[in-house]
C-alpha positions as MATLAB code, in Angstrom:
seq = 'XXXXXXXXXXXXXXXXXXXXXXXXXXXXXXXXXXXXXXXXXXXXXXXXXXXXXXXXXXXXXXXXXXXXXXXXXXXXXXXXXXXXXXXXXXXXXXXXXXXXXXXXXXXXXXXXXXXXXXXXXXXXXXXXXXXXXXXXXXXXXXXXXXXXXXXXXXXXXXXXXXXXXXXXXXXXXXXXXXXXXXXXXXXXXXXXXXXXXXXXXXXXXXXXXXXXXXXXXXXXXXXXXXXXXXXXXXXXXXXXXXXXXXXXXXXXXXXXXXXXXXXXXXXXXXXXXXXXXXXXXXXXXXXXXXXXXXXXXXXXXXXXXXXXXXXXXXXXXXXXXXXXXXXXXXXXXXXXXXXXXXXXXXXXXXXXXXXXXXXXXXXXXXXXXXXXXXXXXXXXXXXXXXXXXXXXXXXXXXXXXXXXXXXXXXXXXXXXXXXXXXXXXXXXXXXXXXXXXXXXXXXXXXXXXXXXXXXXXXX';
ca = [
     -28.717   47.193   45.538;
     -28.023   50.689   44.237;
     -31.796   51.809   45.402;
     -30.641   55.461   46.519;
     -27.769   55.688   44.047;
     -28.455   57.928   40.992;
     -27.299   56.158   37.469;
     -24.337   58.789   37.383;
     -22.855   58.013   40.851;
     -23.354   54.088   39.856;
     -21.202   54.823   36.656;
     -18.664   56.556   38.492;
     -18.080   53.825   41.125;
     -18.152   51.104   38.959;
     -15.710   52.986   36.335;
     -13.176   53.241   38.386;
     -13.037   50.471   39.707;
     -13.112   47.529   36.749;
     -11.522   50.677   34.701;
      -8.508   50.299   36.512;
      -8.548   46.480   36.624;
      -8.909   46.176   33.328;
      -5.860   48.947   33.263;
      -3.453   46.901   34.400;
      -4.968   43.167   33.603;
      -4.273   43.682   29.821;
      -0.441   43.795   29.040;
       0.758   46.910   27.132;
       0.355   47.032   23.564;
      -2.416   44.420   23.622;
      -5.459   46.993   23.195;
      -6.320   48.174   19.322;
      -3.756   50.253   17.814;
      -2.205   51.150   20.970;
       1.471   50.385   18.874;
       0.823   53.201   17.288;
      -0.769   55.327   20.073;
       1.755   55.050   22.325;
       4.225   56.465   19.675;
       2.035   59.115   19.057;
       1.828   60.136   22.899;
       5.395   59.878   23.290;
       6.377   62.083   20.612;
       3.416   64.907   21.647;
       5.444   64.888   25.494;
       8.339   65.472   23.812;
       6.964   68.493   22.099;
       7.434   66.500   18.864;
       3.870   67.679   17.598;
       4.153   67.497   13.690;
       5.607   64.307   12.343;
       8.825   63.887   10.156;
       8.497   62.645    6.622;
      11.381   60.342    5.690;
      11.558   57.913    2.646;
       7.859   58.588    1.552;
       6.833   57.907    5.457;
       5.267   59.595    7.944;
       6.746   59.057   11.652;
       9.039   60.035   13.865;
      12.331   59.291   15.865;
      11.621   56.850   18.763;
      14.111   54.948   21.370;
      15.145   51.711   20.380;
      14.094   50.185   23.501;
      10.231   51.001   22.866;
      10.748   49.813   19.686;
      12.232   47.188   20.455;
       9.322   46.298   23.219;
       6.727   46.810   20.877;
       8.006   44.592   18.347;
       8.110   41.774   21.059;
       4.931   42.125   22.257;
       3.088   42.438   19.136;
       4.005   38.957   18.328;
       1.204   38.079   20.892;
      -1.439   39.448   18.742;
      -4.068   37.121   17.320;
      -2.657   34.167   19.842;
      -5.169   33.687   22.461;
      -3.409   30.787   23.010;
      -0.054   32.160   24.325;
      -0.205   33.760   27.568;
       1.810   36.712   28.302;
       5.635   36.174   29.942;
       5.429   37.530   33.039;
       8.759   37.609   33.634;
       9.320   39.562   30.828;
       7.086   42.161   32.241;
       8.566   42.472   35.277;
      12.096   43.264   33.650;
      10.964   45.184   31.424;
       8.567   47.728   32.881;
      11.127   49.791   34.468;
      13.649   49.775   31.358;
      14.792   52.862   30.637;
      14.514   54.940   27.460;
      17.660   56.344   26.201;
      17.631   59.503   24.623;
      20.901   59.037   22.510;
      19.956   55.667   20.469;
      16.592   56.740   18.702;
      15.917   55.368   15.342;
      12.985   56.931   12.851;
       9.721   54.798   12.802;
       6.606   55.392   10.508;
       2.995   54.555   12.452;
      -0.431   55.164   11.662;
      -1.781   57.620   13.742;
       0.673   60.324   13.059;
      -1.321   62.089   11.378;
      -4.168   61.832   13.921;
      -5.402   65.320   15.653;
      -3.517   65.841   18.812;
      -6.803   67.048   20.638;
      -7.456   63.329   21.532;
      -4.482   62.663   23.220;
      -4.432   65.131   25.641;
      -5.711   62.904   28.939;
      -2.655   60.299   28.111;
      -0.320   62.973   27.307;
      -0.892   65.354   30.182;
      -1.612   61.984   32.670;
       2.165   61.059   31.969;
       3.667   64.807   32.164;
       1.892   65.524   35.738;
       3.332   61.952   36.870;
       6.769   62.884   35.533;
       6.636   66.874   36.862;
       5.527   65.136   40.506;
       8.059   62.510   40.632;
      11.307   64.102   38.793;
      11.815   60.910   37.362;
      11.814   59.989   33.883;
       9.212   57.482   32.568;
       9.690   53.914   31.808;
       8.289   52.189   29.096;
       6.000   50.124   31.592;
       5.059   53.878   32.826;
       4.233   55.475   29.281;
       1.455   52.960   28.616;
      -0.033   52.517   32.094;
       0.194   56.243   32.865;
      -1.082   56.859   29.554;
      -4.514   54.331   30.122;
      -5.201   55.618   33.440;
      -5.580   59.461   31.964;
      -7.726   58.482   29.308;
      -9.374   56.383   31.673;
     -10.408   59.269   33.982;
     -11.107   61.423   30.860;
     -13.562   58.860   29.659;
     -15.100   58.675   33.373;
     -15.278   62.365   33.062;
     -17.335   63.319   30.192;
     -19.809   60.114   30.837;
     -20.392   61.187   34.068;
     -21.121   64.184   33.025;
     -23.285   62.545   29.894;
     -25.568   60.563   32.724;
     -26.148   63.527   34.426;
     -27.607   66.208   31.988;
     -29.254   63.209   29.610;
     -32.888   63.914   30.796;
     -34.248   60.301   29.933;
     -33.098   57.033   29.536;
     -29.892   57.635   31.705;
     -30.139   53.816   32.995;
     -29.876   52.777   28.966;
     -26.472   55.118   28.273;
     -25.406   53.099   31.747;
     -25.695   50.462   30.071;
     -23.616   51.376   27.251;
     -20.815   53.100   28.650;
     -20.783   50.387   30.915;
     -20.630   47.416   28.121;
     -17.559   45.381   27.725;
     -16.336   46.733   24.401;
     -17.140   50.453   26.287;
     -15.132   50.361   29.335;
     -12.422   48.011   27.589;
     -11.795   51.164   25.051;
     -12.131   53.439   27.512;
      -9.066   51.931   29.617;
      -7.148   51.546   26.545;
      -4.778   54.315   24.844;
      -7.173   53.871   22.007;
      -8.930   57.479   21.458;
     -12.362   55.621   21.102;
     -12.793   56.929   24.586;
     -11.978   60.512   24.247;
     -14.457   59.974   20.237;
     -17.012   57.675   22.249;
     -17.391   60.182   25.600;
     -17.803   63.047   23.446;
     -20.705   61.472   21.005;
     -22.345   60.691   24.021;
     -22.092   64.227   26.122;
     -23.368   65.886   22.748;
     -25.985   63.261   22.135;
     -26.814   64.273   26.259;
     -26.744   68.229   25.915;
     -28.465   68.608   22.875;
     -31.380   66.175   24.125;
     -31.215   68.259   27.242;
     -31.741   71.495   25.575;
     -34.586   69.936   23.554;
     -36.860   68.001   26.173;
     -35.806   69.996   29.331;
     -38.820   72.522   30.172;
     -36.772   75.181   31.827;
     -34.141   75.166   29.697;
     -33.429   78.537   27.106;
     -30.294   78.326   24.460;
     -28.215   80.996   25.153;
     -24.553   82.320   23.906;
     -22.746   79.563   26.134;
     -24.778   77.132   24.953;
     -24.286   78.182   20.809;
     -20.675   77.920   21.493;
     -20.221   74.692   22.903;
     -22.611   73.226   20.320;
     -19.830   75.041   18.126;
     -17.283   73.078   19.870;
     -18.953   69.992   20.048;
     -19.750   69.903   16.462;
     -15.698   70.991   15.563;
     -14.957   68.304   17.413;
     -16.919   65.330   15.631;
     -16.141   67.165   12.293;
     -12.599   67.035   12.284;
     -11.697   63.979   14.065;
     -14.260   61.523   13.530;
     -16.220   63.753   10.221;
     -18.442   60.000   10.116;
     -20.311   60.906   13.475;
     -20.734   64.547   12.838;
     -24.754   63.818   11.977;
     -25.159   63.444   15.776;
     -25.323   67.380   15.800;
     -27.884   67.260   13.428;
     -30.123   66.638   16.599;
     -30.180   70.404   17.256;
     -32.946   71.008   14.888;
     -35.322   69.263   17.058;
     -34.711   72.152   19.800;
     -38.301   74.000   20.005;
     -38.027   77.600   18.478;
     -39.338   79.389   21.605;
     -36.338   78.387   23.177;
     -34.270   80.317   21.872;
     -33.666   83.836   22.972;
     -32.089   85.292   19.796;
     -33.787   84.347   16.864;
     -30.658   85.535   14.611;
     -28.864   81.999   16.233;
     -31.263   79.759   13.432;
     -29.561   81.984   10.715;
     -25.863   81.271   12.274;
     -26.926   77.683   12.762;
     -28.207   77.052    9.578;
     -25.200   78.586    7.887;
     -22.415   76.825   10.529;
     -24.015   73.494    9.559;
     -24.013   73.781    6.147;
     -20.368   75.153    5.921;
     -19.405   71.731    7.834;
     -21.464   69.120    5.457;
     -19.231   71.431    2.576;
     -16.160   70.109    5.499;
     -17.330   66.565    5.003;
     -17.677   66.349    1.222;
     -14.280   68.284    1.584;
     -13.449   65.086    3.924;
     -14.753   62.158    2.120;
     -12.949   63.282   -1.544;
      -9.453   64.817   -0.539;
      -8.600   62.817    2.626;
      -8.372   59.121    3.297;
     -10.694   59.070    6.123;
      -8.005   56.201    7.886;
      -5.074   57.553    9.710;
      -1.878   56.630    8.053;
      -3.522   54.994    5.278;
      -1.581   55.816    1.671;
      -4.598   55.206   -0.889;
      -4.316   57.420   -4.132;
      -6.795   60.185   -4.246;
      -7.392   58.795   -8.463;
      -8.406   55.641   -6.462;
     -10.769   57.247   -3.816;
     -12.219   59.027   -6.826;
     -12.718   56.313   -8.798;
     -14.450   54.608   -5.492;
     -16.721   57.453   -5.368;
     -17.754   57.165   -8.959;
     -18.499   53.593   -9.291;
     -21.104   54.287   -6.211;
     -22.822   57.083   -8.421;
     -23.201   55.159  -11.153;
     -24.586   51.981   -9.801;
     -26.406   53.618   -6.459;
     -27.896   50.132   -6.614;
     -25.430   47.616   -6.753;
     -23.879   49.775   -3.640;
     -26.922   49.007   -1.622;
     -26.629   45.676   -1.947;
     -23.127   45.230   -1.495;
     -24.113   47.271    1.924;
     -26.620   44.451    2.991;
     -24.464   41.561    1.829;
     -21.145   43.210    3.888;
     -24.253   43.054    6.931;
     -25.439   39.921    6.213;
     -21.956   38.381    6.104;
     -20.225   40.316    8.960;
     -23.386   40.723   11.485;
     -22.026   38.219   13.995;
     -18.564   39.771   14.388;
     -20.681   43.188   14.502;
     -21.927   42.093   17.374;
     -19.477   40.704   19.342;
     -17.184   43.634   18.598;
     -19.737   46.036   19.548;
     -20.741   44.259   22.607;
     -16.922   42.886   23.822;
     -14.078   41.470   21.692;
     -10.353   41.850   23.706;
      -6.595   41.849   22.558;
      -6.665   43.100   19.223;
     -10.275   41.748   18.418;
      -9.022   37.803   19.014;
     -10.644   37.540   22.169;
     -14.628   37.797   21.318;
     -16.929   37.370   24.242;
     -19.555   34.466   23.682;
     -21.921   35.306   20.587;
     -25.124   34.204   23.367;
     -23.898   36.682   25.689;
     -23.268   39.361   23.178;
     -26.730   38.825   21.820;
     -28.526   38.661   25.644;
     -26.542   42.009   26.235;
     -27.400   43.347   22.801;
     -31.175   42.383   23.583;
     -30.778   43.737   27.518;
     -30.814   47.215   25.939;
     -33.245   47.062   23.787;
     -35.740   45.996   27.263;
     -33.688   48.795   29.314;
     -34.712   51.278   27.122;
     -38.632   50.149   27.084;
     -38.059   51.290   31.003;
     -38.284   54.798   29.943;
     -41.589   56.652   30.796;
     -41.327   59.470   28.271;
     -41.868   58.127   25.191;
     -40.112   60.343   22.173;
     -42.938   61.348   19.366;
     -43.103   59.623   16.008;
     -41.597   62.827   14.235;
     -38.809   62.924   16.265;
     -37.928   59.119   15.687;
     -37.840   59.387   11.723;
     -35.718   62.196   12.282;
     -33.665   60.268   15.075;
     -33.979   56.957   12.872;
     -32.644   59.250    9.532;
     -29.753   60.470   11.625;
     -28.993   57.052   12.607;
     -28.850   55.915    8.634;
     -26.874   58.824    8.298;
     -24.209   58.157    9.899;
     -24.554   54.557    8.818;
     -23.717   55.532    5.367;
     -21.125   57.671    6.175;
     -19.460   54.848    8.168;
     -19.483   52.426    5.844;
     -19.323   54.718    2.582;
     -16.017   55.915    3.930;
     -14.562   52.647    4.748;
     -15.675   51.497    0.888;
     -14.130   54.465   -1.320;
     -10.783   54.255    1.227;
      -9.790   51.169    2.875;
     -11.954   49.038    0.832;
     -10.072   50.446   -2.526;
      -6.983   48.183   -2.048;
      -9.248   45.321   -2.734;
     -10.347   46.715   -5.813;
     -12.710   49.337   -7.719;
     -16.448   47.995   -6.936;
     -15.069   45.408   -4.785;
     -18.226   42.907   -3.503;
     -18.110   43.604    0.353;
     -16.550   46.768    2.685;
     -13.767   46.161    4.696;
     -12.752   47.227    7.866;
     -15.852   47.863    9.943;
     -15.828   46.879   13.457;
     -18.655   46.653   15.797;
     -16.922   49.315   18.300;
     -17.655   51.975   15.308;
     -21.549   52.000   16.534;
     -21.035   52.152   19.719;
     -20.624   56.106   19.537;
     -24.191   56.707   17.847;
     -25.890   53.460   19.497;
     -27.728   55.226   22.417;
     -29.859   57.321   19.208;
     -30.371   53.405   17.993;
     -31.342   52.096   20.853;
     -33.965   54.934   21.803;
     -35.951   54.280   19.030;
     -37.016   50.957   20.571;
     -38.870   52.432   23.382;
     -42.115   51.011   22.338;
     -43.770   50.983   25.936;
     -43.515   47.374   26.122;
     -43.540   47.775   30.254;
     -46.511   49.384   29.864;
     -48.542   46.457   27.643;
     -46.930   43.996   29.743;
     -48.714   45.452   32.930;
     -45.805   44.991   35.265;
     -46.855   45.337   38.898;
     -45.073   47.938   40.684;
     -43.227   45.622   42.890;
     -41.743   43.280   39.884;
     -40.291   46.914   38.374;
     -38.717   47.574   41.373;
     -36.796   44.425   41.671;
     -36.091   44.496   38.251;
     -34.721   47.948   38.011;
     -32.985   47.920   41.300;
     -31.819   44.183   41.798;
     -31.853   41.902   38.381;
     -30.535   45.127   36.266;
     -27.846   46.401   38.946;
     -26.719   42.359   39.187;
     -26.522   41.814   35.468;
     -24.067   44.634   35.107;
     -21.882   43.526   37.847;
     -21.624   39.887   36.237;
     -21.166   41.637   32.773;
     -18.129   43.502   33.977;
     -16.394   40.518   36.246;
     -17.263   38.373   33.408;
     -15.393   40.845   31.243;
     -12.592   40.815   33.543;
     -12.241   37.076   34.061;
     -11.977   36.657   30.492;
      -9.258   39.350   30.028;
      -7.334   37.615   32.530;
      -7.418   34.058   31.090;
      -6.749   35.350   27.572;
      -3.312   36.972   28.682;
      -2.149   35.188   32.199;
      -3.524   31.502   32.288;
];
């Protein structure tokens, strides 16, 4: 099974196909956030890019209908019990929008960078230049999944390819439950997640690769790259950090350490920038005398912060790892906690696989990038969403498992502790194992995914 098929060409196939399954077995609305997405999308293909402030609120104006839709279907949120009307759907997925009864609506990602939206956005413009018609509401959403769908598809593909080691591990991942579920969403976790991982690919590429020299092209879309991570997701910007691990000889120009140096350090002033003067949560109204005072009471008792970190582990760690591995809906559906912990503990033996083994050096750096962004994700939750429950408050809110999943491939190598190798695995066992058990775990991870997606909303 999959013998002659490189780990690329096995992501591809298998992509597409459960991507779109999943696509259209989950009802609209019933992904994270995608209430708020899909009003986002709408209003950027109506060349509505800059929302409207009205009564304190930022938003925009929006039919009635869609409004109307989403209200009904967000009252299936949290009931795994209900299962979704299908003849509602039916009726409903060809309703028309009208643009003569549009009412103002305030959501939370109207403030969120347009950048990430393009797939959706120009998925349902080339559907609606093709066609002549105008888009349903049934349309918006499915259109809108399949185009960040592809664009996730896109830059993992792309990820596999130029990754020079463990490329069956970042399968793995991108192939996961949570993954492919977010990446067949409206969510932009799949645009934020396939980006983390084609940086993560072409920096390691430029570091371990013999024949490979850093030239202008390269400089500039590390430039990108690191633009990217800074100003959507500022948390996962560490992952660039991976550059100084590139050997000096290869690079051509020498004055490029100088630039480096001085880009990087004009982008941590970006995140301090970040963490202080913006709320770090899209939509989220938190008073910048509260963030402040946030930030404060973790100065003074540096401490007391570090254990509130381990107790906010210690309390949350199962629902960390079902929503990292697979949670559905809007994180009501959680896969089983034994198979999120066999999948959890299947990547930690894929990535003991590997025959290059990364040097001690470069795993405390790895491992400090890792805690990096660890802090950053959890500091950032703490001094903003965490504030409403209080100054010093004993636990931080609001972290999901998904929020690793971007930076988990740099966990995850770290583990490669030749474990294969002490076994003494006979060549034939390795083969079956890498081209039969492996191959057939995946496929029962992603029908299993897809069976339970279908129960939660149509049984």
């Amino acid at each position: 099974m999959f013998e002659k098929w490189k780990e690329e060409k096995i992501f591809l196939v298998l992509a597409l196909i459960f991507g779109l399954l999943i696509v259209f077995l989950v009802p609209p609305v019933m992904s994270p956030d995608e209430d708020s997405h899909i009003k986002k999308i709408y209003s950027i293909t109506k060349g509505r890019i800059l929302p409207i402030k009205s009564n304190n609120k930022l938003g925009n104006y929006f039919p009635k209908e869609m409004l109307d839709y989403i209200t009904y279907m967000k009252d299936y949120i949290g009931k795994s019990k209900n299962n979704y009307d299908y003849n509602f759907y039916v009726s409903n997925y060809n309703a028309k929008l009208k643009k003569n009864n549009e009412v103002f609506n305030d959501y939370s990602t109207a403030n969120t960078n347009i950048f990430v939206y393009i797939p959706q956005v120009l998925a349902i413009l080339f559907f609606k230049i093709i066609t002549f018609k105008s888009i349903s509401i049934g349309n918006y959403f499915y259109l809108g999944r399949i185009g960040n769908l592809l664009s996730y598809i896109f830059l993992i593909y792309n990820a596999i390819k130029k990754l020079p080691f463990s490329k069956k591990l970042m399968l793995f991942i991108s192939l996961m439950p949570m993954s492919i579920y977010l990446g067949s969403s409206l969510n932009y976790d799949a645009v934020l997640i396939g980006i983390s991982f084609f940086a993560i690919s072409y920096i390691l590429n430029l570091i371990y690769s013999r024949d490979v020299k850093i030239t202008k092209k390269d400089f500039y879309l590390f430039v990108f790259l690191s633009y990217f991570l800074l100003e959507f997701k500022f948390v996962y910007f560490p992952i660039v950090l991976l550059i100084f691990l590139v050997p000096k000889e290869k690079l051509k120009d020498k004055k490029w350490i100088l630039f480096l140096k001085i880009f990087l350090g004009v982008l941590v002033l970006k995140i301090i920038y970040n963490i202080i003067f913006k709320t770090g949560v899209s939509g989220l109204l938190v008073e910048k005398k509260m963030i402040l005072s946030q930030i404060y009471f973790i100065l003074r008792h540096p401490i007391k912060y570090i254990i509130i970190l381990y107790n906010t582990y210690n309390l949350n760690k199962d629902y960390y790892i079902t929503s990292f591995v697979g949670n559905f809906g809007w994180l009501d559906t959680p896969m089983n906690i034994l198979f999120s912990i066999f999948y959890m503990g299947l990547l930690v033996f894929i990535s003991n696989f590997e025959t290059r083994v990364i040097n001690i050096k470069s795993k405390i750096y790895i491992f400090g990038i890792s805690i990096f962004i660890y802090l950053l994700m959890f500091t950032s939750m703490y001094i903003t969403w965490t504030t409403n429950w209080g100054i010093g408050y004993e636990a931080v809110e609001g972290v999901q498992g998904r929020y690793f999943i971007p930076f988990s491939f740099l966990i995850l190598i770290l583990f490669n502790l030749k474990i294969t190798k002490m076994i003494k695995l006979k060549k034939e066992t390795i083969i079956t194992i890498k081209f039969y058990i492996l191959p057939s775990l995946l496929l029962f991870s992603l029908i299993f995914s897809c069976l339970t997606i279908f129960i939660r909303f149509w049984i």
